[in-house]
C-alpha positions in Angstrom: 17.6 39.2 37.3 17.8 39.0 33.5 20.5 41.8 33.3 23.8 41.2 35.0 24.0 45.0 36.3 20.8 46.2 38.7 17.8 48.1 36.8 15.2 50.5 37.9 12.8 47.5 37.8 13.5 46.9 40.8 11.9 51.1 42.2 9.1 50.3 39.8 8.5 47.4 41.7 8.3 49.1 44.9 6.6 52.3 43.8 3.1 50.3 43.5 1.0 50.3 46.7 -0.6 47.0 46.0 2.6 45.0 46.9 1.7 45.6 50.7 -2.0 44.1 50.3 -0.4 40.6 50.3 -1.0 38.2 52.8 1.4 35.6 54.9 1.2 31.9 54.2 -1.6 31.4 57.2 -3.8 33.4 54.8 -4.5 30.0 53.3 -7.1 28.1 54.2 -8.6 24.6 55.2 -10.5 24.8 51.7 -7.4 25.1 49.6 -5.5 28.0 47.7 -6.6 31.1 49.1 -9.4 32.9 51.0 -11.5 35.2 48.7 -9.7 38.0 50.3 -6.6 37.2 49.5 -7.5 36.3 46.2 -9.0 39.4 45.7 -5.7 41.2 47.0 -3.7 39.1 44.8 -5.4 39.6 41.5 -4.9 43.6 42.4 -1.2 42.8 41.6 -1.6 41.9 38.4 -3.7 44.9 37.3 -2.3 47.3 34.8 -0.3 49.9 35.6 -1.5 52.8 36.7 -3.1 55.5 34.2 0.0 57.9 34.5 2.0 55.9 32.9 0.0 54.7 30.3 -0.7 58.8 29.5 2.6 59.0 29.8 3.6 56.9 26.9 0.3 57.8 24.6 1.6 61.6 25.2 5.3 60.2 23.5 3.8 58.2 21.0 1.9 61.5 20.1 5.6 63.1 19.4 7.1 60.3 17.6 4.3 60.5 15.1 6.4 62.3 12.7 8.0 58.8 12.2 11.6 61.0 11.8 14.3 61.5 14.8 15.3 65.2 15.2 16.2 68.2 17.6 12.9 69.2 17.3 11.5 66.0 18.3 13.9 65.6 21.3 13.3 69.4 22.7 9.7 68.5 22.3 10.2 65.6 24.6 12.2 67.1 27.1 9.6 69.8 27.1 7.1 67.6 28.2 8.5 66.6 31.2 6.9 63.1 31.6 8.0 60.6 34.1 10.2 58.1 32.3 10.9 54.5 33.5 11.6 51.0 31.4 7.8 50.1 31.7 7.0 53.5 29.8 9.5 53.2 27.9 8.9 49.7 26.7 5.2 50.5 25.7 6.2 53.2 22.9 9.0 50.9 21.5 6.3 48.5 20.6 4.0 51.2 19.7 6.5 52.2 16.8 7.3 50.6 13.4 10.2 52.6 12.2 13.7 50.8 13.7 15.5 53.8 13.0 13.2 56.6 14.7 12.9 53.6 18.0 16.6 53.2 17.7 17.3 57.2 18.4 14.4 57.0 21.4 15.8 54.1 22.8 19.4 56.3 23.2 17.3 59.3 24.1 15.6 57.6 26.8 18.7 56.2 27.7 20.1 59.8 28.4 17.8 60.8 30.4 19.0 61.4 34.4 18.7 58.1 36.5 17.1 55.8 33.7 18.7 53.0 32.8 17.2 50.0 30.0 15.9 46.8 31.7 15.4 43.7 29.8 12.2 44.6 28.1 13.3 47.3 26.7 16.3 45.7 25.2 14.0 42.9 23.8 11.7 45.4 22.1 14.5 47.6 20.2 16.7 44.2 19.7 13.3 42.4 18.4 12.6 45.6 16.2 15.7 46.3 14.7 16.2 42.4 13.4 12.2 42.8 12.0 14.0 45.7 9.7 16.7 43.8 9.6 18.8 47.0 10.4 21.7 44.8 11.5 24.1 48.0 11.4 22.1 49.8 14.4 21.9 46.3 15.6 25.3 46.0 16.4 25.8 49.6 17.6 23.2 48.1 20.4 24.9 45.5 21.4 28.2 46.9 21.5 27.0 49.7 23.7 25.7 46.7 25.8 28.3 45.0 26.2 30.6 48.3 26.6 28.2 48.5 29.9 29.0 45.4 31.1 25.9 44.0 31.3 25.0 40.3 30.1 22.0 39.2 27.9 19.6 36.7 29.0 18.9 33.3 27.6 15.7 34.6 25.7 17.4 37.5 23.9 20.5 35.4 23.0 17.7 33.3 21.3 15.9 36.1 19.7 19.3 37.5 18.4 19.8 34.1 17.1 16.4 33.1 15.5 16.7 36.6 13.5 20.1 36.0 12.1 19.0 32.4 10.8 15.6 34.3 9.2 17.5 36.8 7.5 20.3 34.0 6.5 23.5 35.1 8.1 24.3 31.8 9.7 27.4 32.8 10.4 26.2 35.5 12.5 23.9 33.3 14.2 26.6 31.0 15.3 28.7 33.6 16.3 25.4 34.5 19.0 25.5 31.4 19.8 29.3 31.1 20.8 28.7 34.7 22.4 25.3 32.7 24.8 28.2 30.2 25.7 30.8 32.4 26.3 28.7 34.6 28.8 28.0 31.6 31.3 24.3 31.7 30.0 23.0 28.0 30.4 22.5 26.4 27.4 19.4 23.7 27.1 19.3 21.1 25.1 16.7 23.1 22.8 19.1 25.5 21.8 21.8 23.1 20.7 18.5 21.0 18.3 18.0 24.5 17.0 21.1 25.2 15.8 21.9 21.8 14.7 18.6 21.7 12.6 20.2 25.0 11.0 23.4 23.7 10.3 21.9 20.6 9.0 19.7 22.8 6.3 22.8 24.3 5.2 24.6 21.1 5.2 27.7 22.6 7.1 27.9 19.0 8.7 31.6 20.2 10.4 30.1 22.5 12.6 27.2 20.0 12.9 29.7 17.3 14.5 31.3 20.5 16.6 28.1 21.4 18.4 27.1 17.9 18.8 30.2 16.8 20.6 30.1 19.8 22.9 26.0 18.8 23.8 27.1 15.2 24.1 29.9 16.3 26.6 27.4 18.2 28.9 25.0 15.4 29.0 22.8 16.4 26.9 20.8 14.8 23.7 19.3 15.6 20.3 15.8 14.9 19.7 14.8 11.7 17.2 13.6 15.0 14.9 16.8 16.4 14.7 18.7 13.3 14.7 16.3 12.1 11.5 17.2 15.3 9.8 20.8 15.3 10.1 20.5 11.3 9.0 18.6 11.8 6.2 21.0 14.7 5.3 24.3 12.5 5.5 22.8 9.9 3.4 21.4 12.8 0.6 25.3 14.1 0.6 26.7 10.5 0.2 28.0 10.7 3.4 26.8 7.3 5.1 30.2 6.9 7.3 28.6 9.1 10.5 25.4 7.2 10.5 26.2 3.9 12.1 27.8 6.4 14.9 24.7 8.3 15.0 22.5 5.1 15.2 24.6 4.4 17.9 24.1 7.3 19.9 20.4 7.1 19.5 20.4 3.4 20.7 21.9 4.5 24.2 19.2 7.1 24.9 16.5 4.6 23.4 15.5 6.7 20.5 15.3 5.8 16.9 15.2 7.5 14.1 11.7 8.3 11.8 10.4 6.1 9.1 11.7 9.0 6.7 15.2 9.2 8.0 15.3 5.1 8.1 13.8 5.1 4.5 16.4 7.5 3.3 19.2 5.3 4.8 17.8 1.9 3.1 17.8 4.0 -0.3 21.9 4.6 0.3 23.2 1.3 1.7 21.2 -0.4 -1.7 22.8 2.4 -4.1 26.1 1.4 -1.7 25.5 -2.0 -2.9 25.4 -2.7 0.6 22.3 -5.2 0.8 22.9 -7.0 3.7 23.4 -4.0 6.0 20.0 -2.8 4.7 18.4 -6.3 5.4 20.0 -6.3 9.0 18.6 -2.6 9.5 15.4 -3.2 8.2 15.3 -6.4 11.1 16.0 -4.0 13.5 13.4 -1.5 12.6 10.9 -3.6 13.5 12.5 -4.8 16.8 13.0 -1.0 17.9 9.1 -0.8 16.8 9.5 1.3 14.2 7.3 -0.6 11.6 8.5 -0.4 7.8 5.9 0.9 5.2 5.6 0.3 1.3 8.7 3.0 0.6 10.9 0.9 2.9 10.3 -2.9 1.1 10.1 -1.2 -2.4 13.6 0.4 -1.6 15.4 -3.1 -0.7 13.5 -4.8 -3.2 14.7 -2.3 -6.0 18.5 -2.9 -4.6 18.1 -6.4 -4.3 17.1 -6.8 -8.1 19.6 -4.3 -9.3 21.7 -6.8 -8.1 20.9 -9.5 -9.2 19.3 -11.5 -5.8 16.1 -12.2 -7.5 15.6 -15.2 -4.6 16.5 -12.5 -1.8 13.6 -9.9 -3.8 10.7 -12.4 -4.0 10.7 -13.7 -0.4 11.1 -9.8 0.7 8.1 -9.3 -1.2 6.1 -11.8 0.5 7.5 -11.2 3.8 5.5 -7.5 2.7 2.3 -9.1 1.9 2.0 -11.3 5.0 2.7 -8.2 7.0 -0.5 -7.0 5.9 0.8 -4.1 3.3 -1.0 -3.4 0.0 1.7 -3.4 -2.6 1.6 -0.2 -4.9 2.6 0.3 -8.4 6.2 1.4 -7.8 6.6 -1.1 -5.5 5.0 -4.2 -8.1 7.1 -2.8 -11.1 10.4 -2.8 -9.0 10.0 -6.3 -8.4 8.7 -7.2 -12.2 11.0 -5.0 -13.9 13.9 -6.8 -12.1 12.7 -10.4 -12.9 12.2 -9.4 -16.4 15.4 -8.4 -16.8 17.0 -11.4 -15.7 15.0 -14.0 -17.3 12.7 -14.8 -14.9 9.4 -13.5 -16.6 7.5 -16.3 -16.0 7.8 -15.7 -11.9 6.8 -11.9 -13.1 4.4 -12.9 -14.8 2.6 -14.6 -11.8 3.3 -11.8 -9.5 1.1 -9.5 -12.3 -1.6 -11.4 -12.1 -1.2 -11.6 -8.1 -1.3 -7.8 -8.2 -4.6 -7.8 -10.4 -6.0 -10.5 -8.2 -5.9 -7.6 -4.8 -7.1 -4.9 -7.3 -3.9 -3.2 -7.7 -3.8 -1.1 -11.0 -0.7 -2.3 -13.5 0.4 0.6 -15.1 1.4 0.4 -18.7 5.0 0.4 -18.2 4.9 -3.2 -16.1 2.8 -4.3 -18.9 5.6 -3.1 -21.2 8.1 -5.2 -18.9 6.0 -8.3 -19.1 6.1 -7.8 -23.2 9.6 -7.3 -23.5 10.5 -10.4 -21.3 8.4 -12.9 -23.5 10.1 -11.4 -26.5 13.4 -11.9 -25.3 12.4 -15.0 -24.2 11.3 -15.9 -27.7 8.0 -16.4 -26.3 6.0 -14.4 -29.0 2.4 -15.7 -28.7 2.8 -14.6 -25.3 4.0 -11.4 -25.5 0.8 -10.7 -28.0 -1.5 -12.1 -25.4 -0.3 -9.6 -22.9 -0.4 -7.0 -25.2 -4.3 -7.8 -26.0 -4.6 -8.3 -22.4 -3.8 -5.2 -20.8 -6.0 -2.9 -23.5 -9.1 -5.1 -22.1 -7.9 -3.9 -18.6 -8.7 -0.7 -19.7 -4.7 -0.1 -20.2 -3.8 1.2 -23.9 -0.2 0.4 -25.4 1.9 3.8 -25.5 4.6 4.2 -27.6 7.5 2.4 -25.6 4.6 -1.0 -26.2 5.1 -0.3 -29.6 9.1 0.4 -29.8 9.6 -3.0 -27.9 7.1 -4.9 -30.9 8.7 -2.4 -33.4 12.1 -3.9 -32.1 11.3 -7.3 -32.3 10.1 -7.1 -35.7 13.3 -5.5 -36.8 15.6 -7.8 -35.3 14.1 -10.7 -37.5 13.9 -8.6 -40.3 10.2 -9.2 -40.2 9.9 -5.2 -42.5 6.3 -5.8 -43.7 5.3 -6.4 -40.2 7.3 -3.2 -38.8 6.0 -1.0 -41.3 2.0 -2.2 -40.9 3.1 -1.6 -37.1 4.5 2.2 -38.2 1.0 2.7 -40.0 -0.6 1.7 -36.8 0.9 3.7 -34.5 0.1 6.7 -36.4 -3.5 5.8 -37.2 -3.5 5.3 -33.3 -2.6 8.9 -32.7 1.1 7.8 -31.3 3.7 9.5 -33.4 6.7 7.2 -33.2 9.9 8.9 -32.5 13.6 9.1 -33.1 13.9 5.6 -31.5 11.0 3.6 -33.7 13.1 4.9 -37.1 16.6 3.7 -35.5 14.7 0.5 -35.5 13.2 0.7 -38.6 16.8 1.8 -40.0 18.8 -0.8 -38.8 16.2 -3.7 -39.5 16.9 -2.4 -43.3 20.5 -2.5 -42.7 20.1 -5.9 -41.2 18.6 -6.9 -44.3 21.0 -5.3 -46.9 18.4 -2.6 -48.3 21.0 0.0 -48.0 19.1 1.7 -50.7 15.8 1.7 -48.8 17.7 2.6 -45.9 19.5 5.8 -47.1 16.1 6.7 -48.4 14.7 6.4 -44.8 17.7 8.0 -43.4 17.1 11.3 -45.8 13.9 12.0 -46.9 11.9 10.8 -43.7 13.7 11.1 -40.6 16.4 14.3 -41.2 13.1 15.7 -42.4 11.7 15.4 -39.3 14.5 16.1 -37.2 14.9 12.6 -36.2 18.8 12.2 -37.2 21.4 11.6 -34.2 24.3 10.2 -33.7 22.8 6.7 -33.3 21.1 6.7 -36.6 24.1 7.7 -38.6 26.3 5.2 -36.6 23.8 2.7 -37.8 24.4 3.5 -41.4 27.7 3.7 -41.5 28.4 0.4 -39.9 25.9 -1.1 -42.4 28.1 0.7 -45.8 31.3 -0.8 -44.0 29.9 -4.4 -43.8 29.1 -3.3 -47.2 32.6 -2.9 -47.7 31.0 1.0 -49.0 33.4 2.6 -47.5 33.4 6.0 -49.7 29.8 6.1 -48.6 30.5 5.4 -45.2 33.0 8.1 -45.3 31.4 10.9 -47.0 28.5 10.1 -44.1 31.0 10.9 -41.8 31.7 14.0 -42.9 28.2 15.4 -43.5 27.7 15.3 -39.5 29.2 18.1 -38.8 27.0 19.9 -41.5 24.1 18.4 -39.7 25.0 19.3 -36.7 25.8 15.6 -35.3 29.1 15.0 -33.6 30.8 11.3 -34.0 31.3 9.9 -31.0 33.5 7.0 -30.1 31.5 4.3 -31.5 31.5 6.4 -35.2 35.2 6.1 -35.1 35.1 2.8 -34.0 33.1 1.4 -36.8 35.1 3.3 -39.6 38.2 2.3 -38.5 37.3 -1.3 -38.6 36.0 -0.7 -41.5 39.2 1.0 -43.4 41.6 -1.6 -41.7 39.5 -4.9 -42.9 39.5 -3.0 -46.8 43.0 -2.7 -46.1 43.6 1.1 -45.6 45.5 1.1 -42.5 47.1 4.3 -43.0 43.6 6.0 -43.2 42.5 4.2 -40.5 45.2 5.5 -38.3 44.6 8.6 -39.4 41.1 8.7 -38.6 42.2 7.2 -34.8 44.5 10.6 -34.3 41.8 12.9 -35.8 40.0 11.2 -33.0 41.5 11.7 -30.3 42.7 15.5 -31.5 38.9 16.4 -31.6 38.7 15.0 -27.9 36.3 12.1 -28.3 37.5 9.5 -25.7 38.2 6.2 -27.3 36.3 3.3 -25.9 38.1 -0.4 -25.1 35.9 -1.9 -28.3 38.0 0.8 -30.6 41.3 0.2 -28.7 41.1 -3.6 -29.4 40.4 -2.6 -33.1 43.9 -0.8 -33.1 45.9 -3.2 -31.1 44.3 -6.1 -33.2 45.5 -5.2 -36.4 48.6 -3.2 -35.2 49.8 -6.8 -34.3 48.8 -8.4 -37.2 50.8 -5.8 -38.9 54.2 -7.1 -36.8 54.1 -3.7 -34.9 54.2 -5.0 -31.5 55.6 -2.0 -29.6 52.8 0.0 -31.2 50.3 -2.1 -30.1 52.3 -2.5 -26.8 52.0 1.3 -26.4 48.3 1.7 -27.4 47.8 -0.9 -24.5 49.5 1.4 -21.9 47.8 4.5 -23.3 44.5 2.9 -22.7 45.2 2.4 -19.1 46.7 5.6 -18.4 43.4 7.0 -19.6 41.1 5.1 -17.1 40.0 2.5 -19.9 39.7 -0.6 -18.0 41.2 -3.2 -20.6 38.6 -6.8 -21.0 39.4 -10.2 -21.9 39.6 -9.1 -25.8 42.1 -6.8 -24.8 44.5 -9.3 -23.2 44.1 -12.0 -25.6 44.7 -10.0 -28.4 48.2 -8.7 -26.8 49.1 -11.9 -25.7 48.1 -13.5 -29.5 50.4 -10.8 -30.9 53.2 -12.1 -28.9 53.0 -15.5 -29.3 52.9 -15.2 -33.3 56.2 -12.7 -32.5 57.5 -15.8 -30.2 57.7 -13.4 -27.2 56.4 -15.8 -24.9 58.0 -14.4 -21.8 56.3 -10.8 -22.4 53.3 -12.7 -23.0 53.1 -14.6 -19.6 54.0 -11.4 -18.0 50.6 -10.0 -19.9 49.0 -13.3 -18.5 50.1 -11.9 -14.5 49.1 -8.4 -15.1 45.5 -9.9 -16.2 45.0 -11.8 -13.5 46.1 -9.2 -11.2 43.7 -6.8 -12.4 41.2 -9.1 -11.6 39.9 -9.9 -15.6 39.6 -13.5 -15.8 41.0 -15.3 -18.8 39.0 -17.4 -21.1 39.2 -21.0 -22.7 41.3 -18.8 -25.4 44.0 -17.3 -23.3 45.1 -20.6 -22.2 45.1 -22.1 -25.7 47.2 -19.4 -26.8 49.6 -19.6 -24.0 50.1 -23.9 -24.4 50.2 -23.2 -27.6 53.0 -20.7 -27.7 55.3 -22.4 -25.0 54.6 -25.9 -27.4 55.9 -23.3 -30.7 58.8 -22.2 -28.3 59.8 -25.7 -26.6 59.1 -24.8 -23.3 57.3 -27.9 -22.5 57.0 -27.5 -18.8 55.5 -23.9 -18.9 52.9 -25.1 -21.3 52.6 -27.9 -18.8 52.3 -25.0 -15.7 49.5 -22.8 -17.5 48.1 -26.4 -18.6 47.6 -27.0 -14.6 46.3 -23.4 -14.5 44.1 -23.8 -16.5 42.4 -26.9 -15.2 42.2 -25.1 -11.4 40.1 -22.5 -13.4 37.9 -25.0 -15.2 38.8 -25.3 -18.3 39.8 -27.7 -21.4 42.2 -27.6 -24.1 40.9 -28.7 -27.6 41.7 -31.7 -29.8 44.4 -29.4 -31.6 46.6 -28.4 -29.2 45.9 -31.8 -26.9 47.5 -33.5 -29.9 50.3 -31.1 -29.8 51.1 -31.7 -26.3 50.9 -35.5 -26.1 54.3 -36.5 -28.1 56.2 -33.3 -26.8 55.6 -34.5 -23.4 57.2 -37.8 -24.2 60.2 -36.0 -24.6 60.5 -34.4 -21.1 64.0 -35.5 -19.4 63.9 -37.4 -16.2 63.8 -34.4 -14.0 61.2 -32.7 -15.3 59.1 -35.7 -15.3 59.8 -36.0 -11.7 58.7 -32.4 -11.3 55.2 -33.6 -13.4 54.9 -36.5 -10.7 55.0 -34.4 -7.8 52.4 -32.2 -9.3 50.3 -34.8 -10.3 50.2 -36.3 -6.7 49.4 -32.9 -5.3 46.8 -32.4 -8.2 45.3 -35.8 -7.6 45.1 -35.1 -3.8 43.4 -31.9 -4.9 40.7 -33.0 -7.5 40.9 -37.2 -6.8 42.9 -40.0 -8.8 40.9 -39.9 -11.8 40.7 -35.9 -11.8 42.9 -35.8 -15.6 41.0 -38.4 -17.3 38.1 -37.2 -16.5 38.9 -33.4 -17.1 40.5 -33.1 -20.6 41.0 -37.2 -21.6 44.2 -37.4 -24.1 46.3 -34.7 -22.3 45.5 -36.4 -19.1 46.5 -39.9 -20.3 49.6 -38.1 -22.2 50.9 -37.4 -18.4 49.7 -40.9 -17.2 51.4 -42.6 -20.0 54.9 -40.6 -19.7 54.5 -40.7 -16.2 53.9 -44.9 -16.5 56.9 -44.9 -18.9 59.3 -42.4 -16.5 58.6 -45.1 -13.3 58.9 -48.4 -15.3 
């Protein structure tokens, strides 16, 4: 039954003569199936109905031509006095296009002595009114449905359901669906995959995890499809944490998930930083059977050189050609880009001419890569052989080929070179841009034409519209070395007219600037205009102002400008510290200064060969000879050396140490020597070793 209260199907069922033509089981014979008389007799049961009723609902359809409900039109029916049941009624439903003018048949018939809707019927109107998307008469439907007491079946719940999610009121489709539970309507697994796929779309991934528990608890499963989808959709929301769970799940019912999904995965565990996990994963890919492509070794090859495991990138590489897979660009320049960027452009260099060797295409930019490498490399001859190289491959230089020669030239202030290069470009059809005259501007700088350069900076490139925030940065640096500083300054302030807003590193450079020309007050100043107009300072310009705010004596100033940096989610750097702590010890606040030492190390910044030497050195200025001594021992556990200058300074204060302290030294020394070996001070720093040795020789005899 597909309603829960009895229909009239049942009396149409009966009213057709052809149900008694059927024959018993022994009907069938030794041939198989059935004899051709009872095929024959069972074929006549699915013939269509008879013509009555088919004239019946042409002569309806006739009415409802006016395609508009009224008194008229229901008279008219009544008037014609045809025999109404649900298959009748059915067939001019899905005659009609109008929801509204079915909607008022559909009640009319529903008046009518004796009839009552079966399930067609309620899937036609229901099917026709979410087609209009009349969802108001919709629901005046359903509530007279359910007012009845009767009970939708499975395929309507899913109709309902399937039009909601069309016309986008998800909501309303997962309220259906709670309704199709609700009702004691079996659910299949196909509904649950339906809904979840929906609620993945929309990324509503708590009412995702909802349904899925409640399949899980009634035994039944995703499909891989759906579990790939809601996989891939975790990972694109930077939501990784369900996945292993997920994986899991899929494990016990022997599924995995598709090469997209597993793809999308890799991509988040290597922007996680979590390399080993995709190494493991991609192991068990091909133990589940689910063979990696190009996509999946170019994605761990790309996190592997981000981070630095050049070693790890190379063998996956090969691991990907003695698999049998043709390497394509993307997947050649991940590799290349990351051994050029870490020095290893020789090894890049081989896997080019690898790529060439199986006929893979080198696009321009791993050519660019390959340049750039053997510049920084110093290795110029080779960096033009490349470059002549790849245009008789058929591969011309663009402009980032020329930026990175145009670079080069300017860092060694090779100008003749850089402008001939200029000329080229231009003859060569490449225009060079904003970043070529930054180049060309600062190898100028570089070489104290400031002249030349201002000349550049004006009638050339604010011409062109070529001015930024980097080139004017550029100058103004160059006028302060220059110690131009009214130049520098009046620079400054034509920005704004040019529509160029200073940014941390501008206010950086002029305060140097103003504090080494001795203008603190203006560069104060400038520091609070700053931070007024809501540029963020960066840790450079912050050790700027605590630098010379201790020189000044101001330590609490500079003390406070430390805390202020932190507060604002500045991470201080080694410069930082050291600069604090130099301050200190020149104020003979050696205590503050350790304790600046501690909060270093405890926020994980490791200190230098000049931290320590200015630590010894202030506890030697303040007497303390066994702290000196302490961040001496430190300081060796860490690697490092004092220098001839304070080494002299230690030796004769530690020949005045008084027998218990020397005692103390011993002990240390024994554990130190059990640590690093009996020769470990002699070997590691020479005089301050033997000054222990010696005092320690002198103490015992």
């Amino acid at each position: 039954m597909f309603l829960a209260k009895r229909c009239n199907f049942w009396r149409l069922w009966i009213s057709f003569p052809i149900w008694s033509t059927l024959r018993p089981v022994s009907a069938i014979t030794q041939s198989g199936f059935f004899s051709s008389e009872s095929r024959k007799n069972l074929s006549e049961l699915f013939q269509p109905p008879a013509p009555a009723y088919s004239d019946s609902a042409c002569q309806i359809g006739r009415i409802l031509q006016c395609n508009q409900w009224s008194e008229s039109v229901a008279m008219e029916l009544e008037r014609l006095g045809v025999e109404l049941n649900p298959y009748v009624v059915n067939q001019v439903l899905k005659s009609l296009s109008d929801s509204a003018l079915a909607f008022h048949f559909y009640w009319w018939a529903e008046s009518r002595p004796d009839f009552e809707h079966d399930h067609f019927t309620i899937k036609s109107i229901v099917s026709l009114l979410l087609q209009d998307q009349n969802f108001g008469l919709l629901s005046d439907v359903l509530r007279r449905i359910r007012r009845k007491g009767l009970s939708l079946h499975r395929s309507l719940y899913r109709i309902l359901i399937s039009g909601y999610v069309r016309a986008g009121l998800i909501g309303s489709a997962i309220e259906m669906f709670d309704q199709m539970i609700v009702s004691g309507c079996r659910v299949f697994s196909i509904d649950y995959n339906r809904l979840i796929g929906v609620l993945i779309k929309n990324q509503n991934f708590d009412l995702v995890e909802k349904y899925y528990n409640m399949m899980i608890q009634q035994g039944l499963s995703l499909t891989p499809f759906t579990y790939s989808r809601w996989i891939s959709s975790l990972c694109e929301a930077r939501r990784i944490g369900l996945v292993e769970n997920l994986l899991g799940d899929m494990n016990k019912i022997g599924s995995f998930p598709d090469i997209w999904a597993c793809n999308i995965y890799l991509d988040s565990l290597c922007k996680d930083r979590r390399l080993d996990d995709a190494m493991n994963f991609l192991e068990t890919m091909v133990k589940k059977g689910r063979d990696p492509d190009v996509v999946t070794y170019t994605t761990i090859i790309n996190g592997l050189c981000e981070s630095k495991r050049i070693s790890d990138a190379v063998e996956l590489w090969e691991e990907m050609v003695k698999r049998g897979f043709t390497p394509d660009g993307v997947a050649c320049g991940a590799l290349i880009f990351g051994l050029c960027n870490h020095g290893k452009v020789d090894v890049a260099y081989e896997l080019a001419m690898g790529m060439l060797k199986m006929n893979i295409d080198i696009s321009v930019s791993v050519y660019n890569a390959l340049i750039s490498g053997f510049w920084r490399a110093g290795r110029v001859d080779k960096a033009h052989t490349i470059m002549s190289f790849m245009q008789r491959n058929g591969c011309q230089p663009d402009l980032v080929t020329y930026n990175i020669l145009l670079n080069h030239y300017c860092n060694k202030v090779m100008l003749d070179k850089a402008y001939n290069l200029i000329k080229k470009m231009e003859t060569s059809g490449i225009s060079p841009d904003r970043h070529s005259y930054n180049q060309l501007l600062k190898g100028l700088c570089k070489a104290n034409k400031l002249e030349k350069a201002h000349a550049l900076f004006t009638d050339q490139m604010e011409l062109n519209g070529f001015c930024d925030v980097v080139s004017c940065n550029i100058l103004i640096d160059a006028f302060c070395r220059a110690r131009k500083m009214e130049s520098a300054f009046n620079l400054f302030k034509e920005m704004s007219q040019k529509g160029i807003t200073a940014d941390a590193v501008t206010y950086g450079t002029l305060i140097n600037g103003f504090f080494r020309v001795g203008y603190s007050n203006v560069a104060e100043e400038l520091f609070h205009q700053m931070l007024k107009a809501g540029v963020v300072p960066n840790v450079n310009l912050y050790n700027i102002m605590i630098y010379y705010i201790c020189e000044a004596g101001r330590l609490r100033y500079a003390q406070k400008l430390f805390s202020d940096m932190v507060e604002k989610g500045i991470n201080p750097d080694v410069v930082s510290f050291n600069t604090l702590i130099n301050g200190l010890k020149k104020s003979l606040r050696m205590n503050e200064a350790l304790d600046v030492y501690k909060d270093m190390c405890n926020k994980g910044v490791t200190p230098d060969n000049l931290t320590f030497r200015l630590l010894v050195g202030g506890f030697l200025k303040e007497g303390k000879i066994m702290m000196a001594y302490r961040i001496w021992e430190h300081m060796m556990e860490n690697g490092f050396t004092l220098d001839r200058d304070v080494s002299e300074r230690l030796y004769p204060e530690g020949q005045n140490l008084n027998a218990r302290d020397l005692a103390l030294l011993a002990h240390e020394c024994e554990l130190c020597s059990e640590r690093y070996g009996p020769n470990a001070y002699v070997d590691a720093t020479g005089a301050v070793c033997r000054t222990r040795l010696v005092s320690l020789h002198k103490f015992y005899k």
